[in-house]
C-alpha positions as CSV (number, residue, x, y, z in Angstrom):
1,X,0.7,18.7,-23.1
2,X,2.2,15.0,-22.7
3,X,2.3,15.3,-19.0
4,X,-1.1,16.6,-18.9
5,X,-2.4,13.5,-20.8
6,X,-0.1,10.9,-18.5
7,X,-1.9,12.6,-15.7
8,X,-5.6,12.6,-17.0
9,X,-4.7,8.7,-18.6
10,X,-3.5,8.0,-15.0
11,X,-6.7,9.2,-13.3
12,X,-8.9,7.4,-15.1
13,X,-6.7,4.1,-14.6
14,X,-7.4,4.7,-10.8
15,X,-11.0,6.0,-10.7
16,X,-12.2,2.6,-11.4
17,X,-10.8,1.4,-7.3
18,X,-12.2,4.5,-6.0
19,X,-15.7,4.0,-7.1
20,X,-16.0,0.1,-7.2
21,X,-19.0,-1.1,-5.6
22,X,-19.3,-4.2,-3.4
23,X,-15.4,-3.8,-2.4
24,X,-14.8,-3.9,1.1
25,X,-11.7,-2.3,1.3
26,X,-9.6,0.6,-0.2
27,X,-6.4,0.3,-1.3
28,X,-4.7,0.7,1.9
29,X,-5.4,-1.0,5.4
30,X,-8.3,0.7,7.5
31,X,-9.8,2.3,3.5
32,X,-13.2,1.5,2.6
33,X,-13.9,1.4,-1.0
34,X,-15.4,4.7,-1.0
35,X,-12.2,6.8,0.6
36,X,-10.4,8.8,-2.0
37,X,-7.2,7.4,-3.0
38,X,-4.9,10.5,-3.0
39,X,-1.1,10.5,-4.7
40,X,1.1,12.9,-4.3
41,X,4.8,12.4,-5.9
42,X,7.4,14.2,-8.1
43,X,7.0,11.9,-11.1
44,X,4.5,9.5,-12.7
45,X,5.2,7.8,-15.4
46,X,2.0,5.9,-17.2
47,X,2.9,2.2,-19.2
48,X,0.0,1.9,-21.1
49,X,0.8,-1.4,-22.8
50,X,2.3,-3.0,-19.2
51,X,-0.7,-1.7,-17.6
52,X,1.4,-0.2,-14.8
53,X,1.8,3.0,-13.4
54,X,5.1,4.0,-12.0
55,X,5.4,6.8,-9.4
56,X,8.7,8.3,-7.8
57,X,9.9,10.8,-6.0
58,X,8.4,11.3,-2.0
59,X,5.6,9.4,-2.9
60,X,2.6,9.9,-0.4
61,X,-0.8,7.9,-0.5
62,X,-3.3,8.4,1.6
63,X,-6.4,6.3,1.5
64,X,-8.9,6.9,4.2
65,X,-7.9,6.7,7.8
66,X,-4.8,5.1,6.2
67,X,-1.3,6.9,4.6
68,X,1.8,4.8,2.9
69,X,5.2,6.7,2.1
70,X,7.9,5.4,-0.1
71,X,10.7,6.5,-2.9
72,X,8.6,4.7,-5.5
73,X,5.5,3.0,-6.1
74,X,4.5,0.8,-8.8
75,X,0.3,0.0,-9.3
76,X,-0.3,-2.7,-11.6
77,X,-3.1,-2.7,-12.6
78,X,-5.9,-5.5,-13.9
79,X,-7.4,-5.4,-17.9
80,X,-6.2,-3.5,-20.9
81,X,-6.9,0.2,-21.7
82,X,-9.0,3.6,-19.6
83,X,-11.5,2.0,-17.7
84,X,-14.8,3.3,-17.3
85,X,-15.5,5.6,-14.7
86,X,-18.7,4.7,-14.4
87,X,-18.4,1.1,-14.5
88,X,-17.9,-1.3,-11.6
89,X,-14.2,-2.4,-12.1
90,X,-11.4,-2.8,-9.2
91,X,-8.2,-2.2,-11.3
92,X,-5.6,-2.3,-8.8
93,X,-4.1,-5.9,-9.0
94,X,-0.6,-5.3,-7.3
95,X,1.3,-2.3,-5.6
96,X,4.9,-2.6,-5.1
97,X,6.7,0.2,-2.8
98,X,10.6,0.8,-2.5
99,X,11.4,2.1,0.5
100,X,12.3,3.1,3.0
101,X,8.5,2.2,3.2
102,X,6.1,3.7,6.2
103,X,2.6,2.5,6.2
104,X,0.5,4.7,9.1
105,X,-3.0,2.7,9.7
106,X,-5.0,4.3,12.7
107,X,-2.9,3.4,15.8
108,X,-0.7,1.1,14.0
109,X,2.7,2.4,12.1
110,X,4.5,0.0,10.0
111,X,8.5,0.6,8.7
112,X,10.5,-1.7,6.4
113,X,12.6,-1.2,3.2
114,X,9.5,-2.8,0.7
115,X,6.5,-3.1,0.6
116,X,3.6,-4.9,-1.5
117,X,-0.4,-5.3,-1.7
118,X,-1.7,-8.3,-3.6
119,X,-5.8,-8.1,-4.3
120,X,-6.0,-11.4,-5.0
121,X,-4.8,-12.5,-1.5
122,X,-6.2,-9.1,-0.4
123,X,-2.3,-9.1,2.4
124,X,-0.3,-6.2,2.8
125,X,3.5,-7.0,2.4
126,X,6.9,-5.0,4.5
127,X,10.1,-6.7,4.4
128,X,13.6,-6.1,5.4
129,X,14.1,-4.3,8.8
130,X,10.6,-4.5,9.7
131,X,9.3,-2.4,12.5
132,X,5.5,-2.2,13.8
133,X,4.7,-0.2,16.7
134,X,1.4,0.5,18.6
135,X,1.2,3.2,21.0
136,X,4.5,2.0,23.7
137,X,5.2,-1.6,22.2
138,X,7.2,-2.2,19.3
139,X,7.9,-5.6,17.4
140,X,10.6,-5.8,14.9
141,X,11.3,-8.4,12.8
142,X,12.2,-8.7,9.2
143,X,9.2,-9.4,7.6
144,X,5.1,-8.5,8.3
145,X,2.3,-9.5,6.6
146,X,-1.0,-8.1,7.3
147,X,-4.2,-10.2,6.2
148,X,-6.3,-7.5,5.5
149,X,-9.6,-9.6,5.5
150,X,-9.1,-10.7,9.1
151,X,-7.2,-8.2,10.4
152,X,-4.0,-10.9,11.9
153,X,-0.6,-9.1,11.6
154,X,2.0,-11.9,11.5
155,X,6.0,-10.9,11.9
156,X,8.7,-13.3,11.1
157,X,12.4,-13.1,12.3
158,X,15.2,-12.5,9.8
159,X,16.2,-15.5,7.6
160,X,19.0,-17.9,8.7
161,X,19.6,-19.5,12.2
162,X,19.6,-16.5,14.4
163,X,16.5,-14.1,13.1
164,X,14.4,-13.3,15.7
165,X,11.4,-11.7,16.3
166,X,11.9,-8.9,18.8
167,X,9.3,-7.0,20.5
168,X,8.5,-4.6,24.0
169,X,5.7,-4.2,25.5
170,X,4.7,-1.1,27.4
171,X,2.2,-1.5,30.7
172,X,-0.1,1.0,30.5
173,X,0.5,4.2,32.7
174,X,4.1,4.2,32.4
């Protein structure tokens, strides 16, 4: 009966992004606000005072075109208490992933060990052993940020003297 009541406490937390209006995004890159947000993991556990939900376990989210695997994700979310379903509210504040961290966005694939989505910047986070690969070319680096807004992917080398950026590029056909 608990875990029922987690689970129904935890939809309702997340049916406020999935019917927002006026958002131009989903959660993930490539979403629109109107694309299910789908999570499948082994656990959830629901803080109702922190706001946060906590899920573990092969945790899969798809959202639109758009699908993010990690270990464990962690949605902080905005306000106190079950939103409205009805009501015009975009909970999702934060989203923390422990990886290792895939993040699959039409043509685009993204690896690292974390990841992060902060609303207010509205920029998808990977760090730590960063990949990103499109079709043939691959750039790794150890950390991406994606502005989801204008759509700029930006990868920076590892930290000290020698991180690089390193990436190949394919010519078509071969």
């Amino acid at each position: 009966m608990k875990r029922q009541i987690i689970c129904a406490l935890a939809a309702l937390a997340l049916a406020g992004p999935v019917a927002a209006k006026g958002r131009s995004g989903g959660v993930l890159p490539g979403a629109t606000a109107k694309d299910p947000l789908n999570i499948d993991a082994g656990k959830l556990d629901y803080f109702d005072a922190d706001q946060k939900l906590v899920y573990s376990g092969s945790v899969i989210v798809t959202n639109g075109p758009s699908t993010l695997k990690a270990s464990r994700l962690v949605i902080f979310l905005e306000g106190k208490g079950a939103p409205d379903a009805g009501a015009n509210n975009d909970r999702v504040k934060h989203i923390d992933a422990d990886g290792p961290v895939t993040l699959v966005s039409k043509d685009q694939i993204g690896t690292g060990d974390r990841g992060s989505y902060d609303k207010a910047d509205n920029k998808v986070y990977l760090t730590g052993n960063v990949t990103l690969t499109q079709g043939d070319n691959i750039v790794k680096g150890d950390r991406l940020v994606y502005d989801v807004t204008s759509g700029i992917a930006t990868v920076q080398g590892g930290g000290g003297q020698g991180g690089r950026v390193r990436s190949t590029f394919t010519p078509k056909g071969q």
